[in-house]
C-alpha positions as CSV (number, residue, x, y, z in Angstrom):
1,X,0.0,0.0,0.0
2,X,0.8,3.3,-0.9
3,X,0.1,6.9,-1.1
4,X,-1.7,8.0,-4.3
5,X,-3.3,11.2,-3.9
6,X,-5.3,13.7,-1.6
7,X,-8.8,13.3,-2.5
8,X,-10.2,16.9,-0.3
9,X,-8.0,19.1,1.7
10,X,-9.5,19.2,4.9
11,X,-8.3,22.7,5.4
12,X,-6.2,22.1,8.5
13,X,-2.2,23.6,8.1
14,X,1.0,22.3,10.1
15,X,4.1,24.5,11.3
16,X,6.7,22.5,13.1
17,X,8.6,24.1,15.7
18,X,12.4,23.1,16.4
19,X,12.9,22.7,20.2
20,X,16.9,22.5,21.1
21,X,18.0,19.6,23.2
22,X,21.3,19.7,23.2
23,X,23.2,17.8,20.5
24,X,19.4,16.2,19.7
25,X,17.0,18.5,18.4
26,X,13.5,17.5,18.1
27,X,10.5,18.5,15.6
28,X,7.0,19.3,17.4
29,X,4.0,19.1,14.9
30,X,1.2,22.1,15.7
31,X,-1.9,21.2,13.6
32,X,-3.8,24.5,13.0
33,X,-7.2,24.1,12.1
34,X,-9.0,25.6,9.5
35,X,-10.9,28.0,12.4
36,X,-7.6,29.3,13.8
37,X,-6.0,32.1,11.2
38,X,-2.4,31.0,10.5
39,X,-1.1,34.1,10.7
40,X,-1.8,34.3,14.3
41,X,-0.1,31.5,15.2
42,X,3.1,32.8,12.9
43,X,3.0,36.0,14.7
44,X,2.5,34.6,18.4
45,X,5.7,31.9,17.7
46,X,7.8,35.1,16.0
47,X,7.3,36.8,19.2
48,X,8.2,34.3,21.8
49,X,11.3,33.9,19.7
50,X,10.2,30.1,18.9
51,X,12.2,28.4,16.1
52,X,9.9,27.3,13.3
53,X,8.7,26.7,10.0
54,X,5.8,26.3,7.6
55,X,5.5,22.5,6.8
56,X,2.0,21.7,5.0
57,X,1.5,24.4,3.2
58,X,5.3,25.3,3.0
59,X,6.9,28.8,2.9
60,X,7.6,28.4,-0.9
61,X,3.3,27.8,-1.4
62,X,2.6,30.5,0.8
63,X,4.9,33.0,-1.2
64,X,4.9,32.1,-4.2
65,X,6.9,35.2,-5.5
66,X,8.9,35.6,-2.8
67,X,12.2,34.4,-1.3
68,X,11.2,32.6,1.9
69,X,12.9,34.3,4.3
70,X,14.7,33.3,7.5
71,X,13.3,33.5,10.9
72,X,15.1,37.2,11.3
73,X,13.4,38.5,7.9
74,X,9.9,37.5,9.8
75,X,10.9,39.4,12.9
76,X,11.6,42.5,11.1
77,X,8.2,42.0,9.0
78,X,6.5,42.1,12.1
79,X,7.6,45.3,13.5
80,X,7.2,46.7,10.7
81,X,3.6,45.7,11.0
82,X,3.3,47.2,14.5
């Protein structure tokens, strides 16, 4: 058995935060539901200075036109924003 396709998106996204352990980092999976605006959850991680990235969508569908940028790029965005 294997994986063919994705019949309907159920809307839900995934961001996946890096959490140091040492010499062992680990991935966390944070399933956003469709209810819960991404962006929130973006901002909220940028501001507790949480390592992270976009993992279903990705960065790259996202921003199509853009360079995804690093972590600091975000920061900056966001005060901007503010």
């Amino acid at each position: 058995m294997s994986f063919q396709d994705v019949v309907e998106n159920s809307g839900h996204r995934t961001v996946r935060v890096i959490l140091d352990e040492g010499f062992q980092p680990k991935l966390l999976s944070i399933d956003v539901p469709p209810q819960v605006r991404l962006e929130e959850v973006t901002r909220f991680l940028i501001e507790q200075d949480v390592q992270w990235e976009h993992a279903d969508p990705t960065c790259a569908d996202l921003h199509p036109n853009e360079k995804c940028a690093e972590r600091q790029d975000q920061r900056a965005r966001l005060q901007a924003q503010a």
